[in-house]
N, C-alpha and C positions, 0 to 999 in steps of 0.2 A: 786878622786871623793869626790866631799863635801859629808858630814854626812848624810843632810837632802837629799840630791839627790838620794843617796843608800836608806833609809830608803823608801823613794816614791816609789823607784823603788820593795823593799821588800813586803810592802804594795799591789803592783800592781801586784806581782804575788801570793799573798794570794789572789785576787779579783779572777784573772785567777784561780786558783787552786778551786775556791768555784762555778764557773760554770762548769767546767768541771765534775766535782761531778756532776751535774746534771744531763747533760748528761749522764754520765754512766750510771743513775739507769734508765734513761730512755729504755724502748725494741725499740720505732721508735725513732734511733738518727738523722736520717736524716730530718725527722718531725721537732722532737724540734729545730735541728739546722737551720731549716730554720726557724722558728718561732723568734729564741733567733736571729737571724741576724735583723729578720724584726724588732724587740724592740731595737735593737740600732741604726737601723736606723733609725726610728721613733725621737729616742731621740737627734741624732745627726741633724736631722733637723730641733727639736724646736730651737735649742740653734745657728743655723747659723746666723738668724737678729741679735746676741748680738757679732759678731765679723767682724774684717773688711775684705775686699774680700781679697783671697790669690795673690800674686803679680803674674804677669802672666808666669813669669819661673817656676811658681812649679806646674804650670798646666800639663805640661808632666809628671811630676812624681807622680801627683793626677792620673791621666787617667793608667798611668801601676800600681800602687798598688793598684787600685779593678780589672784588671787584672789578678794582680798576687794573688789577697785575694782569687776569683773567681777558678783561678786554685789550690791552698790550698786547697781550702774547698770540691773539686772534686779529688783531691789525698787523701783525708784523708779517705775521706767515701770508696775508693776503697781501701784503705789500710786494712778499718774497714771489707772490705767485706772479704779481704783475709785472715786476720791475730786476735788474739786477742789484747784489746785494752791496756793490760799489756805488750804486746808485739811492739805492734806499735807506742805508744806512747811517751818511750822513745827513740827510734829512731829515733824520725821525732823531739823531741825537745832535743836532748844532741847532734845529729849532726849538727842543725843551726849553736850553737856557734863559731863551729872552722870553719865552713862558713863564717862566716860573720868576725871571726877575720883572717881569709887571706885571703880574698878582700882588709877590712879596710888597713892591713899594705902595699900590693902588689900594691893594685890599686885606693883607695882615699886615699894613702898616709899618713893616720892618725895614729901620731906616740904612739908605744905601748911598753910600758918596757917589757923584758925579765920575769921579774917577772910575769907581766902581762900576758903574753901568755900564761907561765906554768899553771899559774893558770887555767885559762880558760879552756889546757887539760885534768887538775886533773874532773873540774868542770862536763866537758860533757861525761870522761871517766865516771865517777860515774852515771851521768844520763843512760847511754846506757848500762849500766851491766844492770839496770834493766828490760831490755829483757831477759834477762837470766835467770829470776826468777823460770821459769819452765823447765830449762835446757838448753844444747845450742842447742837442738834439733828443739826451735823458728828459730835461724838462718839458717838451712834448708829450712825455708818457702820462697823460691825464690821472688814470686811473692807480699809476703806481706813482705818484703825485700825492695825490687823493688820502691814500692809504699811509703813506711816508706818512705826511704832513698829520695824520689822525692819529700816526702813533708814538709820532713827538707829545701830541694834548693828551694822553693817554701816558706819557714818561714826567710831563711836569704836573698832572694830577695827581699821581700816586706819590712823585716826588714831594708835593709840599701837601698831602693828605700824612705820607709818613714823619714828616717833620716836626709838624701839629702835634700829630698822635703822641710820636715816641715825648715830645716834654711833659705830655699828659700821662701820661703813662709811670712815669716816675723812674721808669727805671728803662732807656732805651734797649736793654738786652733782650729784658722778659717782652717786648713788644714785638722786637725783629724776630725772636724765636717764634714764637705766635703767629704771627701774619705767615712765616711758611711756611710755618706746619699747616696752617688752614689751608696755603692754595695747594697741598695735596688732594683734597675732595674732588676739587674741579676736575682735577687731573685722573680720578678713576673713573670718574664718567666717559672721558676723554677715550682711555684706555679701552673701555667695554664698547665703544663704537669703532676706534680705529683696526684695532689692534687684532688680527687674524691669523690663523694658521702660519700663512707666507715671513709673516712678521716677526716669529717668535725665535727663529732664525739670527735675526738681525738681535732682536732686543741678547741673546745670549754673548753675540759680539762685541756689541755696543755699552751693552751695563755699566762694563768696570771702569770707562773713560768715562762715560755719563758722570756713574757717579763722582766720581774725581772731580767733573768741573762743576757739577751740583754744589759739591763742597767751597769747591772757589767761588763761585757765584753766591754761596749764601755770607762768606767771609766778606766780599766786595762789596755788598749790600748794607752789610752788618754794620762796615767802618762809616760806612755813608748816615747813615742813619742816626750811629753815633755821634759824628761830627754837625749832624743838624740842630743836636743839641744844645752844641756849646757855640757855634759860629753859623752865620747867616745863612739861610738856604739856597739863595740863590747865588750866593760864592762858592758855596759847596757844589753845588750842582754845575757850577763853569767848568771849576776843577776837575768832577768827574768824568764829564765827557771829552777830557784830553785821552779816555780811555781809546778811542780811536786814531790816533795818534799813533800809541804802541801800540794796536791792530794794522796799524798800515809798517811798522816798522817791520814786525813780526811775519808780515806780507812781504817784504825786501830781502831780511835776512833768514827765512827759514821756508818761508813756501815758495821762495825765490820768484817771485815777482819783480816786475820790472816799476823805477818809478815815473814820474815822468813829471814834466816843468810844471802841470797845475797842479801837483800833489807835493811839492819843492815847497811853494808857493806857501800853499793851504800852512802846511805844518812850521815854516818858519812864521808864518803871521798868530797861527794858533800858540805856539815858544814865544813869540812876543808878548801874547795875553799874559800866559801864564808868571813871565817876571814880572809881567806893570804890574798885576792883581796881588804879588809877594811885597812890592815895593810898594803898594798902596798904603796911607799910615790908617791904623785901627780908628773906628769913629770914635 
């Protein structure tokens, strides 16, 4: 993987790791998160007239990744119902990777060093200790288990459904614009059921930051998408979930959270990955 491809992709999950922050602090995540979806969509729709239409083979794989973003975004919040978000969160992003890296090598055939894979399991082992932060007493929680684990297969489905697509596509810009402008639909339906009197309140509070990280979220995505193009999916997809990483940082230095030796642990073995898979030599 070239230098500046890794760095975009670093980048783009600092963007990720700086919405997500928000949500946390938020009490209605499901609020914000629908809000922060509506401001990327919004954004990815100004920006469609300045690309050209995507070729019509990757119009099937546009139609299943808001699909599949759709089913994500309703695993997540049932996972959030079951479980804590220290707890679910690294499970649902340190289990995509070795998803989506045996698909890649099994079934689109995209060849992956030895080196490469290892890496990859140091990478999401490290991500998924940090469920364990409060014990393993977390992995008892069947049901927020359950849901974690379902919306990891739900982040490496869309992950290498968008990977396919955008090289089909021809043009990864006018694809990433597309896919979210579309999961805005999902999202008024969403609206007309949740969304009440009491709400309307909050949504006047909430908008302007929403939208803000709408905006970073559809940038973080963007670069992802990008980079699927030109370098392996599921190297990409390692990379990105170091996004939790600078989420737990961001948890240290600014929501002043405390850390503690399994999360020490996690993050220098996760910083481990990340140099082997720089130092790995290109196939």
């Amino acid at each position: 993987m070239e230098l500046s491809v890794f760095l975009f992709v670093l980048f783009a999950a600092l963007l990720h790791a700086s919405w997500n922050a928000f949500v946390k602090k938020n009490d209605d995540r499901v609020l914000f998160m629908a809000l922060l979806i509506a401001g990327s969509s919004v954004g990815a729709l100004v920006t469609i007239p300045f690309f050209p239409f995507p070729a019509v083979e990757s119009w099937p794989y546009i139609g299943l990744s808001v699909l599949l973003h759709v089913g994500y975004s309703i695993f997540l919040i049932l996972a959030y119902k079951f479980g804590d978000l220290s707890h679910v969160y690294p499970l649902a992003r340190g289990s995509a990777p070795l998803m989506i890296a045996l698909v890649s090598v099994t079934v689109i055939g995209e060849p992956l060093s030895h080196q490469s894979l290892l890496v990859i399991v140091i990478m999401a082992t490290g991500i998924m200790s940090l469920s364990l932060t409060r014990g393993a007493q977390n992995l008892r929680n069947p049901q927020a288990v359950f849901f974690a684990l379902g919306t990891g297969v739900f982040i490496a489905s869309y992950t290498i459904t968008d990977g396919l697509g955008a090289r089909l596509a021809g043009s990864a810009h006018s694809y990433t614009a597309w896919i979210f402008a579309l999961e805005g639909l999902p999202l008024m339906i969403f609206f007309a059921f949740y969304v009440r009197a009491p709400a309307l309140k909050k949504i006047q509070r909430l908008w302007k930051s929403a939208f803000i990280m709408g905006l970073l979220s559809l940038a973080a995505y963007w670069a992802v998408i990008w980079a699927m193009t030109v370098a392996p999916i599921a190297l990409v997809a390692a990379i990105r979930e170091t996004s939790i990483i600078f989420a737990l940082l961001f948890g240290v230095f600014f929501l002043k959270e405390k850390l503690n030796p399994v999360q020490l642990v996690a993050t220098f073995t996760t910083l481990i990955g990340i140099i082997l898979l720089k130092m790995n030599r290109p196939l």
